[in-house]
VOPAVO-207069 format. One line per 2 residues: number of its first residue (from 1); their letters; for each residue x, y, z of N, C-alpha, C. Coordinates in steps of 0.1 Angstrom, whole numbers, plus 5000, padded with zeros to 4 digits. Example, Ala and Ser with C-alpha at 12.3 -4.5 7.8 and 13.67 -1.06 7.14 Angstrom:
1> AS> 5132,4943,5078,5123,4955,5078,5132,4967,5078; 5128,4978,5071,5137,4989,5071,5129,5000,5079
# end
This chain:
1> XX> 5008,4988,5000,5000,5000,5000,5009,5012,5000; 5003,5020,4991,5012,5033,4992,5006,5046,5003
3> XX> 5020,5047,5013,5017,5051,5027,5015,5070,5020; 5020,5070,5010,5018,5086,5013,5005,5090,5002
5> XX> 5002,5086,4998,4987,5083,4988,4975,5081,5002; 4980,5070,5010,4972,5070,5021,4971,5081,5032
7> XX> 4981,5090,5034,4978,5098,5041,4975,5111,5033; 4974,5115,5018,4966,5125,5016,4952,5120,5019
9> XX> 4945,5108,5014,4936,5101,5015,4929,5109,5033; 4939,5107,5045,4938,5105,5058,4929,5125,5056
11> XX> 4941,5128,5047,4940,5143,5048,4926,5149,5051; 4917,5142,5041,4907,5151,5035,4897,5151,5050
13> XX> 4903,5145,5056,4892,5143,5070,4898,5158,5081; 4893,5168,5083,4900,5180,5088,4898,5176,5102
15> XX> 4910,5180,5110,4909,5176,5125,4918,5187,5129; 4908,5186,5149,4912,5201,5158,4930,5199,5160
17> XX> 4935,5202,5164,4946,5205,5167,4952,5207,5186; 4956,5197,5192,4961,5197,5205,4974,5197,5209
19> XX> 4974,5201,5218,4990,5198,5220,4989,5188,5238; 4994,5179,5233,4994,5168,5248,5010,5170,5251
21> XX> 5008,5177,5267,5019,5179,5273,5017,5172,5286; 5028,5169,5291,5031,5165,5306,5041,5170,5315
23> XX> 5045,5163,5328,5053,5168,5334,5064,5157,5343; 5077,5158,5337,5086,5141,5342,5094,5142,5357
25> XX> 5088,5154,5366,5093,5153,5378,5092,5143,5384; 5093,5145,5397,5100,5132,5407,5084,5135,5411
27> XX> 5081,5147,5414,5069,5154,5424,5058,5149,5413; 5057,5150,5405,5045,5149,5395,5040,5136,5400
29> XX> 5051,5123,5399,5049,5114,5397,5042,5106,5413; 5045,5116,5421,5041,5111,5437,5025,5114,5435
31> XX> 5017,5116,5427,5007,5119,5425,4998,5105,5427; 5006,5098,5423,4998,5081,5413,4987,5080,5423
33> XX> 4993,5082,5443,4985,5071,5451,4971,5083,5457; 4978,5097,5455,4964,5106,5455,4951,5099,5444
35> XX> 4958,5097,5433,4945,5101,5418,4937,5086,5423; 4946,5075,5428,4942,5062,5432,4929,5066,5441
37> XX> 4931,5071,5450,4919,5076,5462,4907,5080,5455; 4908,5089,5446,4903,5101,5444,4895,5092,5432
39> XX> 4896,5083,5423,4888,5073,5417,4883,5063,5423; 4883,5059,5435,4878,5054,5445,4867,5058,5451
41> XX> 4866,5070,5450,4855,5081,5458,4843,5089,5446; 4848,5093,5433,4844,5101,5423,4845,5098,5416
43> XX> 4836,5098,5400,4839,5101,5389,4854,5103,5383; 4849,5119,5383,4857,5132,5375,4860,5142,5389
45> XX> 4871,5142,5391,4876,5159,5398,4877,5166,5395; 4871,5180,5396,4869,5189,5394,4883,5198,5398
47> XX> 4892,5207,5391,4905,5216,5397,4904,5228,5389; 4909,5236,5397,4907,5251,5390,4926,5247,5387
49> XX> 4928,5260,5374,4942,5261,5369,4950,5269,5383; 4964,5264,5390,4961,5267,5397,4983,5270,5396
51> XX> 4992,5282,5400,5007,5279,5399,5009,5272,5407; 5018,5262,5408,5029,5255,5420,5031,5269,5426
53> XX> 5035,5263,5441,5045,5275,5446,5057,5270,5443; 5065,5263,5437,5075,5257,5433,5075,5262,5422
55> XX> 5094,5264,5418,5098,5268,5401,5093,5255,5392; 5091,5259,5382,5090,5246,5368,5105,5248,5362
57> XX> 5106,5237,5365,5116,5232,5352,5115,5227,5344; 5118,5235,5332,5109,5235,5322,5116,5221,5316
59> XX> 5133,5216,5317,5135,5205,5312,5129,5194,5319; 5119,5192,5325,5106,5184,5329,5097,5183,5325
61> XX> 5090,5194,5314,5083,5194,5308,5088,5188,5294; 5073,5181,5290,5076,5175,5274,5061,5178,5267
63> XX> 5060,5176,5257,5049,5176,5248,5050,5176,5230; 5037,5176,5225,5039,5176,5208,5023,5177,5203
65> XX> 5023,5182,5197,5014,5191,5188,5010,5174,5178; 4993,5171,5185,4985,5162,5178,4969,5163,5170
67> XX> 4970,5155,5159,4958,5163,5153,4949,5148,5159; 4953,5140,5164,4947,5123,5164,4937,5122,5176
69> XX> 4938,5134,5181,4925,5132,5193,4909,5130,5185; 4903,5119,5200,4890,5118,5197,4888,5113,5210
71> XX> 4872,5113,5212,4870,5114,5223,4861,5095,5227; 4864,5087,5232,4865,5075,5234,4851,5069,5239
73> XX> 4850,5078,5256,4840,5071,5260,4830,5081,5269; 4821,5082,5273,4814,5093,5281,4813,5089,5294
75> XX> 4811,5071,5292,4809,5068,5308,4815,5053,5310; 4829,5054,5312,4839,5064,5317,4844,5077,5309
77> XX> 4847,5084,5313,4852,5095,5307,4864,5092,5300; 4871,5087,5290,4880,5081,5281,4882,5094,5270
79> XX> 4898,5100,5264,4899,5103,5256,4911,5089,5248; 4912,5097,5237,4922,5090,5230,4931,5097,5220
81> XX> 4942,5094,5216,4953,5100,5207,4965,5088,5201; 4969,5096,5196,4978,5082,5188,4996,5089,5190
83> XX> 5003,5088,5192,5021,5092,5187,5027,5076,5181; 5037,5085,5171,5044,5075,5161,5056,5071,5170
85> XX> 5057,5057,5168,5066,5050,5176,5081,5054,5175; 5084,5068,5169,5099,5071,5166,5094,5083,5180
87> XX> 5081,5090,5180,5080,5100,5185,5096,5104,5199; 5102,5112,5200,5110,5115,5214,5103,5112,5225
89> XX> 5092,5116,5223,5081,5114,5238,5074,5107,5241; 5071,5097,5230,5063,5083,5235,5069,5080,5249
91> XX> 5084,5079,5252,5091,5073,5265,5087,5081,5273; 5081,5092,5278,5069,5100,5285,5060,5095,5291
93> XX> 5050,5096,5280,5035,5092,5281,5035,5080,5283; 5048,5066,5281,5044,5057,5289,5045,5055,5302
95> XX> 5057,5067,5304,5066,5068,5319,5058,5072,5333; 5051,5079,5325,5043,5089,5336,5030,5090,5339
97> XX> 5024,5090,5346,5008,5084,5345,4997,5094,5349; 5001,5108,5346,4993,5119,5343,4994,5129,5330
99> XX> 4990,5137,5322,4992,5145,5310,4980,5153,5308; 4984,5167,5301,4969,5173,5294,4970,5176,5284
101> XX> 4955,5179,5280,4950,5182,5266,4949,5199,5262; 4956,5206,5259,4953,5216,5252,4946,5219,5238
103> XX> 4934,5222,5237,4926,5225,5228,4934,5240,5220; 4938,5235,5209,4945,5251,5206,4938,5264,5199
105> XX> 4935,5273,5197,4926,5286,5190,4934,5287,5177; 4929,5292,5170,4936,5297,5157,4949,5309,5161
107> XX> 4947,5314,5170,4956,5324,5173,4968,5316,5181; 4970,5301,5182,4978,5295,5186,4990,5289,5180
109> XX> 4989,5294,5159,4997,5285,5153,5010,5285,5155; 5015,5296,5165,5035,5296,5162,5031,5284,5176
111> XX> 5025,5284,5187,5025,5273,5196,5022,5258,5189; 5017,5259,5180,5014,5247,5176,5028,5239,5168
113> XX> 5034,5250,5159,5043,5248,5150,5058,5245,5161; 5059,5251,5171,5069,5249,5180,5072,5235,5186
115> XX> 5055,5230,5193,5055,5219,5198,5055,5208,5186; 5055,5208,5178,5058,5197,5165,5072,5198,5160
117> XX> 5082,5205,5164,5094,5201,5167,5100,5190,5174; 5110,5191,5175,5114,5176,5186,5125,5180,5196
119> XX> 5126,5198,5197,5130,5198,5209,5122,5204,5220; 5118,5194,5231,5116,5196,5240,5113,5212,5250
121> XX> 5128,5213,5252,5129,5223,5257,5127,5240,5257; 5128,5241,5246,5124,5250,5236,5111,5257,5233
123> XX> 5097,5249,5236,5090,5251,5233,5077,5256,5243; 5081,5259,5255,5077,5260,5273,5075,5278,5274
125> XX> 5083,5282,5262,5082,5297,5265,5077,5308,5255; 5069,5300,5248,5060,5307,5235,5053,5315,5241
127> XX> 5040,5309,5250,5029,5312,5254,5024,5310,5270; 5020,5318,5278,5022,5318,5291,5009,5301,5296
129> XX> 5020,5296,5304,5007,5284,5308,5012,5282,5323; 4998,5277,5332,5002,5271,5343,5005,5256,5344
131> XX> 5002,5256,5358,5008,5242,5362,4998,5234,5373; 4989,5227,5367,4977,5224,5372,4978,5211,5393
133> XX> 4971,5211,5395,4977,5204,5410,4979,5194,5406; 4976,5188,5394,4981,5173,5389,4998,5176,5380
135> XX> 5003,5187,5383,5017,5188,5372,5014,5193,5358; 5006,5193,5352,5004,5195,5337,5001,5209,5333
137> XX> 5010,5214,5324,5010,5227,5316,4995,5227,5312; 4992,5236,5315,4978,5243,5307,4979,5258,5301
139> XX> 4978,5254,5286,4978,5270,5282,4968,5278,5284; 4974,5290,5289,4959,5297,5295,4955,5304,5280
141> XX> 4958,5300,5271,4954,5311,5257,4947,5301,5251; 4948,5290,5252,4935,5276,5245,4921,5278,5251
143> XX> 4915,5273,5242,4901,5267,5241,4893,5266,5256; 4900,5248,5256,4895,5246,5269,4910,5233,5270
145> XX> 4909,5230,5282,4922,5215,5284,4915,5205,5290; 4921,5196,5287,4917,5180,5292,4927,5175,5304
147> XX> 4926,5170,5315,4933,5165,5320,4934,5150,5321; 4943,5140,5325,4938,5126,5322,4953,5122,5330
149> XX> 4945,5111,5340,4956,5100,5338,4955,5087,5327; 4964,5083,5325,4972,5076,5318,4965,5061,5320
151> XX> 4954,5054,5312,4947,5044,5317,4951,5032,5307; 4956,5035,5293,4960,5025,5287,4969,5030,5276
153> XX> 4976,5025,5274,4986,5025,5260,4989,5009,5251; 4986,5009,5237,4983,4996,5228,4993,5006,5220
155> XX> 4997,4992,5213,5013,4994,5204,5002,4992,5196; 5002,4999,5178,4994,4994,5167,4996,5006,5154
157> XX> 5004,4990,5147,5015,4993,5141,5025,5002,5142; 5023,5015,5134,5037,5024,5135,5032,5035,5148
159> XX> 5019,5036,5149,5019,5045,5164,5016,5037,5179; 5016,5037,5186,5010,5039,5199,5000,5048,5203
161> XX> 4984,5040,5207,4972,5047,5212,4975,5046,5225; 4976,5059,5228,4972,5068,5247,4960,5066,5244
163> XX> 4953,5060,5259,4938,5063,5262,4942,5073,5278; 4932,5079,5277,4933,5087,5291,4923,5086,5296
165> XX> 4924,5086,5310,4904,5089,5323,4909,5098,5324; 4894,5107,5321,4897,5126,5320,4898,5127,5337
167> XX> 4903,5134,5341,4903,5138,5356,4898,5152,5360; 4899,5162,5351,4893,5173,5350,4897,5181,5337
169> XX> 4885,5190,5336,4886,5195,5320,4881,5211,5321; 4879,5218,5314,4873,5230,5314,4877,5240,5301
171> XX> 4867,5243,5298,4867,5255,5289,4875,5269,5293; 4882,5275,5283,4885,5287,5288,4883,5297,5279
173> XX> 4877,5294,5265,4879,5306,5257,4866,5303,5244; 4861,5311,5236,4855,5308,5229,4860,5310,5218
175> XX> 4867,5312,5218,4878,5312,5204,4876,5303,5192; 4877,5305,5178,4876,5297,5171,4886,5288,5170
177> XX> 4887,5275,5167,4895,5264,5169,4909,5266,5155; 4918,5258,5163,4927,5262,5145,4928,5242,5141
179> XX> 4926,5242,5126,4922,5231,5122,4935,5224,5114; 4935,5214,5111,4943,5211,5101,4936,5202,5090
181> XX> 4941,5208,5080,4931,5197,5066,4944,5202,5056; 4944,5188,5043,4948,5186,5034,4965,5194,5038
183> XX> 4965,5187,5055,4984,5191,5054,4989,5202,5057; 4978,5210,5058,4979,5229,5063,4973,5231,5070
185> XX> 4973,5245,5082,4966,5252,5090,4953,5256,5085; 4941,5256,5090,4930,5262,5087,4923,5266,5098
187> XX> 4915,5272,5095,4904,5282,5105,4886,5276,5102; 4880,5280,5113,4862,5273,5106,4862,5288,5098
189> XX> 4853,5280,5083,4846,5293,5081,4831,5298,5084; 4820,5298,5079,4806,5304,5074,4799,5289,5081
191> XX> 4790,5295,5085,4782,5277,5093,4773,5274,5079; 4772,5264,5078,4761,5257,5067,4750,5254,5073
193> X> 4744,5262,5071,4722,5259,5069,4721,5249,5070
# end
């Protein structure tokens, strides 16, 4: 099968644009036996965006700009996403067992274009974001963000599917979404009747 015939083919389907970041502290990761309780008791947790009083180091933070989100299940609350098994940061998202979803706005494309690089570090000081009580960058200039621990990961074929249990989510902006179709940036236009 020809893989790049197949992915114009993939093209014509326009999809939102996220960026899944996390956080590879020591501290982040002390989190596992709180979230353990806390799905014991609830659903979905509710967290406002909130700073550490602690500095971020930013070479702790990782992330990458995905178009492969979809939303899995309602009850349980399940998202899903896909990264290519070369990705730098697949060794992340298996490592660590919290991450968020940033919904990006059309006024986000140098953020989007940064985090689809592959360096890491680099890309933490585009646009101002906090640091949610679970660890995870949330840009405060997106949409809305997803929070999730880390409930399954399946190897299939050249990517790896992340499923996540949302943990808390929220809207922040009404902004129009920035899209990607046929391999470029796009914007919604005119609604159809």
């Amino acid at each position: 099968m020809d893989s790049k015939k197949l992915r114009q083919c993939f093209g014509n389907f326009a999809t939102g644009i996220i960026i899944a970041a996390g956080n590879n502290s020591a501290r982040h990761k002390s989190h596992k036996k709180f979230v353990n309780n806390i799905f014991s008791k609830i659903n979905i947790l509710k967290s406002s965006i909130s700073q550490n009083d602690a500095k971020v180091n930013y070479s702790d933070l990782y992330g990458l700009t995905i178009n492969s989100f979809s939303s899995l299940s309602l009850t349980p609350a399940l998202i899903q996403f896909s990264i290519d098994n070369k990705s730098s940061n697949l060794k992340f998202f298996k490592k660590n067992n919290f991450f968020s979803l940033n919904i990006l706005s059309k006024s986000q494309l140098n953020l989007s274009n940064a985090f689809a690089s592959k360096n890491n570090n680099k890309k933490f000081g585009i646009e101002d974001f906090k640091i949610s009580q679970f660890g995870n960058p949330i840009f405060t200039n997106s949409i809305a963000y997803i929070e999730c621990f880390r409930h399954k990961i399946i190897k299939a074929g050249d990517h790896h599917i992340i499923i996540g249990k949302i943990i808390d989510f929220s809207q922040l902006s009404n902004q129009d979404p920035l899209l990607y179709y046929k391999g470029q940036y796009i914007c919604t236009g005119d609604k159809i009747s």
